[in-house]
MARMARZA-441249 format. One record per atom (N, C-alpha, C): x, y, z; residue in one letter. Coordinates in pm, whole numbers, padded with zeros to 5 digits, always signed. Atoms other than C-alpha are relative to their C-alpha. Layout:
<nodes>
XYZa
...
</nodes>
This chain:
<nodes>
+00083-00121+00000x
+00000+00000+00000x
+00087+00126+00000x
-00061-00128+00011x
+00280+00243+00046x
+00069+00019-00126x
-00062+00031+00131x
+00460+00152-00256x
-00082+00054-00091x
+00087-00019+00110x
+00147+00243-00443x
-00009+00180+00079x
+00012-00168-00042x
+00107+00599-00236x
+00147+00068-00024x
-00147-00105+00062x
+00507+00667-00301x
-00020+00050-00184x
-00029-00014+00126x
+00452+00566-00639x
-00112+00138-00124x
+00126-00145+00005x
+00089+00825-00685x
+00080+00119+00023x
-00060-00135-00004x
+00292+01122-00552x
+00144-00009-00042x
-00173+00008+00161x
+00619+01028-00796x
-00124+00036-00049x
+00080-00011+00158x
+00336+01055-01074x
-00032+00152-00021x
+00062-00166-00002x
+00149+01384-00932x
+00120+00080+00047x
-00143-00080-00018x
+00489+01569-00833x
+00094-00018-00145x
-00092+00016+00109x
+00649+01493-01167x
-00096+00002-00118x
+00067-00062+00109x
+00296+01579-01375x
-00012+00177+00041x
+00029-00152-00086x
+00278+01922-01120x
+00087+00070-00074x
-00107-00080+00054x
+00662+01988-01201x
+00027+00043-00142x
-00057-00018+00137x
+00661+01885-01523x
+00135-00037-00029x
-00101+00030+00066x
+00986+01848-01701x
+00112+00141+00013x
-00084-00121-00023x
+01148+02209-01635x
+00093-00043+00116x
-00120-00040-00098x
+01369+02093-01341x
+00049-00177+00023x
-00064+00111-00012x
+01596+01822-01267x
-00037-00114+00045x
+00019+00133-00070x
+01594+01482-01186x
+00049+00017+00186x
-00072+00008-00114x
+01794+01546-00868x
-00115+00158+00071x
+00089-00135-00068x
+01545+01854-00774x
-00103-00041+00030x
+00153+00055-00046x
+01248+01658-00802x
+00034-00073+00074x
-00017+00074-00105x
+01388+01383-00607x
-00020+00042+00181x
+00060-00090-00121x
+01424+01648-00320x
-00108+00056+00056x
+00110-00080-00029x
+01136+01787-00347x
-00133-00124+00031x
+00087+00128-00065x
+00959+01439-00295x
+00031-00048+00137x
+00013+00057-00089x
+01137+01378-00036x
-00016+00095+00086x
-00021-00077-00112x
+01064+01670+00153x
-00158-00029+00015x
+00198-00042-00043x
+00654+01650+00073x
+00024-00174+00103x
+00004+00113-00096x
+00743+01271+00239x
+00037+00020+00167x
-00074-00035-00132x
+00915+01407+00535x
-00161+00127+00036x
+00156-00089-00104x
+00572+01661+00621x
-00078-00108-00036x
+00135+00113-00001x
+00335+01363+00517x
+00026-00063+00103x
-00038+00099-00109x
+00513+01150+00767x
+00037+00031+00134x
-00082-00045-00112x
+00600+01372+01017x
-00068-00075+00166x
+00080+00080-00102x
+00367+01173+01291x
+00081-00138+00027x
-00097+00101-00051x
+00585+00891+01242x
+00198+00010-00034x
-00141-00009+00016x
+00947+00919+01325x
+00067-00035-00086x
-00161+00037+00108x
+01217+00689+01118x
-00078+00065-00123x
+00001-00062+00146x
+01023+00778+00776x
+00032+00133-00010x
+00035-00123+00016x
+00969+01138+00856x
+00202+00131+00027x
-00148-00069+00013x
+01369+01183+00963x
+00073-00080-00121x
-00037+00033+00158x
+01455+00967+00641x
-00040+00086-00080x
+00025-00102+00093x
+01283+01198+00446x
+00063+00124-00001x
-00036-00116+00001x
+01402+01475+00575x
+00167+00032-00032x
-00173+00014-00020x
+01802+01366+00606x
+00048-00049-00211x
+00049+00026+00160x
+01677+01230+00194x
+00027+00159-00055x
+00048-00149+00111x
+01557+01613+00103x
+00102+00051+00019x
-00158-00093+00052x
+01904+01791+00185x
+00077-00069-00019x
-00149+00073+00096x
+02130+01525+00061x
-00087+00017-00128x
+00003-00077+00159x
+01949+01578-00273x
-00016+00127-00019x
-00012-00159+00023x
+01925+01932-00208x
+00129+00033-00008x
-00103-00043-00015x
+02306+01961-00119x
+00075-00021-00135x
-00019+00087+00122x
+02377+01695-00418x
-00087+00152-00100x
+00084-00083+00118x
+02137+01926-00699x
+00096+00151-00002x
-00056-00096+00011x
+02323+02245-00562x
+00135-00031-00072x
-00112+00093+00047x
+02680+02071-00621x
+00027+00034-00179x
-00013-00006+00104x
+02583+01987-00954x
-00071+00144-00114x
+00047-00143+00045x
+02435+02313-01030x
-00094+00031-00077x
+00117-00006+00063x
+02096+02199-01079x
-00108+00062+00075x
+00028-00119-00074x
+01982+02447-00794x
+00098+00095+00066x
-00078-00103-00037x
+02076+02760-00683x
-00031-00010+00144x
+00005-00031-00122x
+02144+02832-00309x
-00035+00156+00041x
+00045-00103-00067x
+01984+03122-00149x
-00042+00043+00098x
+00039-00050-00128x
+01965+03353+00168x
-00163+00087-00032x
+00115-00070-00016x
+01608+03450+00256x
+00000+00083+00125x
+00031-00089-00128x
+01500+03708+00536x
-00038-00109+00080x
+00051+00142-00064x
+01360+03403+00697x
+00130-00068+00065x
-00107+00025-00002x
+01703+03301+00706x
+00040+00037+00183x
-00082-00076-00086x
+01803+03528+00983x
-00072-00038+00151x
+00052+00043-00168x
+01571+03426+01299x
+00005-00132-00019x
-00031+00159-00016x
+01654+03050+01209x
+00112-00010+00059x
-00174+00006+00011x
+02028+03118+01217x
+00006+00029+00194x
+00015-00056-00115x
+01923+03301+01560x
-00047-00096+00094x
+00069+00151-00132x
+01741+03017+01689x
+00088-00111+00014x
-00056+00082-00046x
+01954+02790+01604x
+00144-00038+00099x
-00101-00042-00094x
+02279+02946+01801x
-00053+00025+00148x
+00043-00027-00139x
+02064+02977+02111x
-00045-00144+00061x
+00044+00156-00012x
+01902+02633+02091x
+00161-00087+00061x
-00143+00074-00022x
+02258+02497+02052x
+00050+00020+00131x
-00063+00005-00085x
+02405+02695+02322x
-00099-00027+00125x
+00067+00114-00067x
+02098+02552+02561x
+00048-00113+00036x
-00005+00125+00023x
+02194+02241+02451x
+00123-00007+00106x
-00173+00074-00048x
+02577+02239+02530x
+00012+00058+00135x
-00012-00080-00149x
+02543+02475+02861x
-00051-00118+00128x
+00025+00084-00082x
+02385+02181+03071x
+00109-00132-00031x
-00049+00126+00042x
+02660+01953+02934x
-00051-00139-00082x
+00006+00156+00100x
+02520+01741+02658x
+00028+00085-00188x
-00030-00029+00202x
+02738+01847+02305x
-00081-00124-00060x
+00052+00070+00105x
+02603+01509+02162x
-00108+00070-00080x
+00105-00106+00089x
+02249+01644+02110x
+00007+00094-00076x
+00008-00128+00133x
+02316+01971+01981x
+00035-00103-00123x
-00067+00089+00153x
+02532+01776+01710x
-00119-00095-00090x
+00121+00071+00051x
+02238+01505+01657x
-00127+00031+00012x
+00101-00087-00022x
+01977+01719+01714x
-00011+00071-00051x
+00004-00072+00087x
+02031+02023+01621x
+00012+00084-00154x
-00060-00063+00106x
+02220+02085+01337x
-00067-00086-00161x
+00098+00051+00139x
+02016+01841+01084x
-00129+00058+00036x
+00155-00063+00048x
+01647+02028+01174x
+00069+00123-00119x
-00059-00101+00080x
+01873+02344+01109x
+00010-00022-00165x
+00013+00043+00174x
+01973+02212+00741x
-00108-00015-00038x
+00124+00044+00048x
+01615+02088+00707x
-00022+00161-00051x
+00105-00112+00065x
+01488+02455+00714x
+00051+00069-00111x
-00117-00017+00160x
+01785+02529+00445x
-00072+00024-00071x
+00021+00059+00186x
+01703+02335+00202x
-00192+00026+00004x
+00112+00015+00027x
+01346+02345+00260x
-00035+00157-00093x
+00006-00116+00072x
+01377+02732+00165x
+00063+00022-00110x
-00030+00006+00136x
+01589+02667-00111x
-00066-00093-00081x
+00080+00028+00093x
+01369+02428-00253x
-00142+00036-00042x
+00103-00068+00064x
+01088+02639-00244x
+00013+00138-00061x
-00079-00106+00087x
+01312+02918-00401x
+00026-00047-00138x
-00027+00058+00144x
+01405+02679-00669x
-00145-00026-00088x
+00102+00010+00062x
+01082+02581-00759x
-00133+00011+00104x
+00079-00113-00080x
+00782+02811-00639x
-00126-00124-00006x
+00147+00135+00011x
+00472+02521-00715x
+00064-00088+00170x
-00032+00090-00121x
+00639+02318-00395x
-00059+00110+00139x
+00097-00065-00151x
+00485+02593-00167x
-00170+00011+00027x
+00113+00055-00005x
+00130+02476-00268x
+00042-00182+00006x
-00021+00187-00040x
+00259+02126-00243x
+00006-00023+00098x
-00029+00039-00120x
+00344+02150+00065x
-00070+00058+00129x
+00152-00036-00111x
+00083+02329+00207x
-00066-00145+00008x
+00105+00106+00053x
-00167+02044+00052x
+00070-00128+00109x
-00052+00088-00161x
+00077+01781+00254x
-00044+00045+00110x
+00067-00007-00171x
-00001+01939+00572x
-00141-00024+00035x
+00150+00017-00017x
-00351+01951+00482x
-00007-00122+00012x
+00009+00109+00007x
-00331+01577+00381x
+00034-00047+00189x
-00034+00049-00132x
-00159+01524+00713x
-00110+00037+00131x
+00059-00058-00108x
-00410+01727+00912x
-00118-00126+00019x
+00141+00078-00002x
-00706+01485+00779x
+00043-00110+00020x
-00033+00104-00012x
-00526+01192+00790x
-00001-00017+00173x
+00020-00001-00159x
-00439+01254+01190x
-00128-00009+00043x
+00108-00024-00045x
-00771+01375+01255x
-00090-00119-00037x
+00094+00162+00010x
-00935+01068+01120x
-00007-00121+00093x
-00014+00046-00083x
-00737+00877+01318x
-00037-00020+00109x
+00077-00022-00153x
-00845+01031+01653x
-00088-00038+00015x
+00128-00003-00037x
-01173+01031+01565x
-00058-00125-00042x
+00030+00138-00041x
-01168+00654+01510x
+00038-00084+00107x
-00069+00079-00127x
-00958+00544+01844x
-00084+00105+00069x
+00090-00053-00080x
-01250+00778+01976x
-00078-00041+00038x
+00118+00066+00007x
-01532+00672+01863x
-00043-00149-00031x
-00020+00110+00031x
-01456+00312+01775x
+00112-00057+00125x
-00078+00127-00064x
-01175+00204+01993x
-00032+00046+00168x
+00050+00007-00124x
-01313+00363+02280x
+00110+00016+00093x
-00100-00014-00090x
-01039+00549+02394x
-00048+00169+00066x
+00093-00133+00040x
-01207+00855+02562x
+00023+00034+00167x
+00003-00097-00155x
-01106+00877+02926x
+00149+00016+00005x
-00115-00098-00046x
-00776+01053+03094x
+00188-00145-00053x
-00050+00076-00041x
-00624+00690+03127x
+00009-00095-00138x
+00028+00081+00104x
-00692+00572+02741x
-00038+00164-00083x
+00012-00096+00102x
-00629+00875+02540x
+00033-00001-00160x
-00045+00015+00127x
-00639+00934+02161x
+00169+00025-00032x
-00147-00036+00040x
-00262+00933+02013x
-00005+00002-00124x
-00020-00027+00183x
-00339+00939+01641x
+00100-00102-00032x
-00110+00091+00032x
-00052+00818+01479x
+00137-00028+00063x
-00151+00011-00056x
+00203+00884+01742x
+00006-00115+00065x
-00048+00117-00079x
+00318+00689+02026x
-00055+00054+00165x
+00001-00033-00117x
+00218+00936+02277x
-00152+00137-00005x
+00117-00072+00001x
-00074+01187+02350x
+00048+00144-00001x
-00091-00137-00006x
+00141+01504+02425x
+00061+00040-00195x
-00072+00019+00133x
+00297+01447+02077x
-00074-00028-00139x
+00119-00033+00116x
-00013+01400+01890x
-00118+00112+00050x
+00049-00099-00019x
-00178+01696+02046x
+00101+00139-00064x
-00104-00122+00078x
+00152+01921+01936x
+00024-00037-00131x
+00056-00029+00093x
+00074+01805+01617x
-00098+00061-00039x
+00077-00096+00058x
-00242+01916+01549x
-00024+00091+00031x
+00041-00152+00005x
-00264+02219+01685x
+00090+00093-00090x
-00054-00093+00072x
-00029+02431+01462x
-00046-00051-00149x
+00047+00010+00170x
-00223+02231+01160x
-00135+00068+00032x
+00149-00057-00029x
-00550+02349+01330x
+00022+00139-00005x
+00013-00134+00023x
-00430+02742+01371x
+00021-00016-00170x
-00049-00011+00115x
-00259+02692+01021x
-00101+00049-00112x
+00105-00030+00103x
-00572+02640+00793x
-00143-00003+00055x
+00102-00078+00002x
-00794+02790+01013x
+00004+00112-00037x
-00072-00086+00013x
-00583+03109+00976x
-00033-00013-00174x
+00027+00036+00120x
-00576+03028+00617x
-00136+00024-00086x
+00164-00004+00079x
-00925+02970+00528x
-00056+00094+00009x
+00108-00132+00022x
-01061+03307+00639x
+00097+00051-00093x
-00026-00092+00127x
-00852+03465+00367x
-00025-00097-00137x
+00016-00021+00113x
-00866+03253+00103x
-00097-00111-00073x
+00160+00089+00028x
-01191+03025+00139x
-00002-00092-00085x
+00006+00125+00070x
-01107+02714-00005x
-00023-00145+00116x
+00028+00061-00105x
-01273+02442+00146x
+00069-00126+00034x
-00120+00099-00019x
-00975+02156+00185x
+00052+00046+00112x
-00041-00085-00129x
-00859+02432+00428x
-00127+00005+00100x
+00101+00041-00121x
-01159+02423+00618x
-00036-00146+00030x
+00028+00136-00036x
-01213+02073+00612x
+00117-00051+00037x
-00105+00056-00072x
-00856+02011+00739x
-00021+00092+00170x
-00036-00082-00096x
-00880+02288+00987x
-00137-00048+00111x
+00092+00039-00031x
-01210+02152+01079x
+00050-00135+00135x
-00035+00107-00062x
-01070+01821+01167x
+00086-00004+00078x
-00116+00008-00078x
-00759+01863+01316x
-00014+00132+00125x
+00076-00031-00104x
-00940+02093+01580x
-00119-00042+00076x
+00060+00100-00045x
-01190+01846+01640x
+00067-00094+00087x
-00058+00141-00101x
-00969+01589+01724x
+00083+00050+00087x
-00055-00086-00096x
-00736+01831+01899x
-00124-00017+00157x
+00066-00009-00157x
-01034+01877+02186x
-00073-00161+00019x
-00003+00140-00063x
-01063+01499+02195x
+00144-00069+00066x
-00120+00035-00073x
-00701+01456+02330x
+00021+00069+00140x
-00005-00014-00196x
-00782+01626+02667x
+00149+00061+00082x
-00143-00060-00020x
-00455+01827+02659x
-00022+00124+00006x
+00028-00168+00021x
-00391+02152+02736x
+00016+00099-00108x
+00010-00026+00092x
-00344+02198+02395x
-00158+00015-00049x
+00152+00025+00022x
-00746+02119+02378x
-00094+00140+00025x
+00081-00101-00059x
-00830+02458+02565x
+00000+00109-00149x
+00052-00105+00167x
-00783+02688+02209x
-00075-00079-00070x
+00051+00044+00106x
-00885+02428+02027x
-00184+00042+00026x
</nodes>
């Protein structure tokens, strides 16, 4: 079944792109919409992501994308020198090193591949959306079906933990609720719908905006 959903978004990411950009650009750019589709489950979602800047770093290299500083740039760079020195001030360099410094690259390349090719910033909206309904489905079948509904048997979606599938959906629930009052397409309300639904079925204090 996944083989057939990798192989659907190879088809629609390479009829979207078209033929204007590289083999090694599209590759990245698949594996980054895989790395936000998957982000609920760990190993795929850091494969994908450790995937999208080795073919992003690879494509630059061969000088089938360009590298570029965005304004955006500058409070990442900021976060990520503060994060770090967090990290190493209580005595643990490992983390920073395995921790920090591959999200950092993630947000790189993620801005250079939506610099390189501008269609990947509706792609990758649409992933989150996909991801919002997909979670939210979830919940609202280990809700209402598995009969998980008190303090002691909480929904987790696709995570592993309830904390961790509540800090998922809420930044997909502001996202394309935020969203939808400007630009009223209803995929955005029907994600934003759901993934604030199931948000106030996880009984987190994430639940109180929702």
């Amino acid at each position: 079944m996944l083989s057939k959903l990798r192989s659907a978004v190879a088809v629609r990411l390479h009829s979207v792109l078209s033929t204007q950009y590289s083999a090694l650009t599209l590759w990245a750019c698949f594996f980054y919409l895989g790395h936000l589709v998957y982000q609920a489950r760990t190993a795929p979602s850091e494969l994908g992501a450790f995937a999208a800047w080795y073919w992003t770093a690879w494509a630059i290299a061969r000088r089938q994308m360009k590298p570029s500083w965005h304004i955006v740039s500058y409070p990442l760079v900021v976060f990520a020198i503060a994060t770090t020195i967090s990290v190493y001030l209580p005595g643990h360099p490992k983390m920073g090193g395995q921790v920090i410094v591959p999200k950092v690259l993630l947000f790189f390349a993620a801005i250079i591949i939506m610099r390189n090719v501008p269609e990947m910033r509706m792609l990758a909206l649409k992933a989150h959306a996909f991801l919002a309904i997909w979670i939210g489905s979830i919940n609202l079948w280990q809700f209402y079906f598995l009969r998980q509904q008190d303090l002691e048997h909480r929904v987790t979606g696709l995570s592993t933990h309830v904390m961790t599938n509540s800090g998922l959906l809420l930044p997909l629930s502001l996202l394309f609720g935020i969203l939808w009052l400007h630009d009223r397409k209803w995929w955005m309300l029907v994600a934003s719908a759901l993934a604030t639904f199931a948000l106030l079925l996880t009984y987190t204090r994430s639940a109180w905006l929702a």
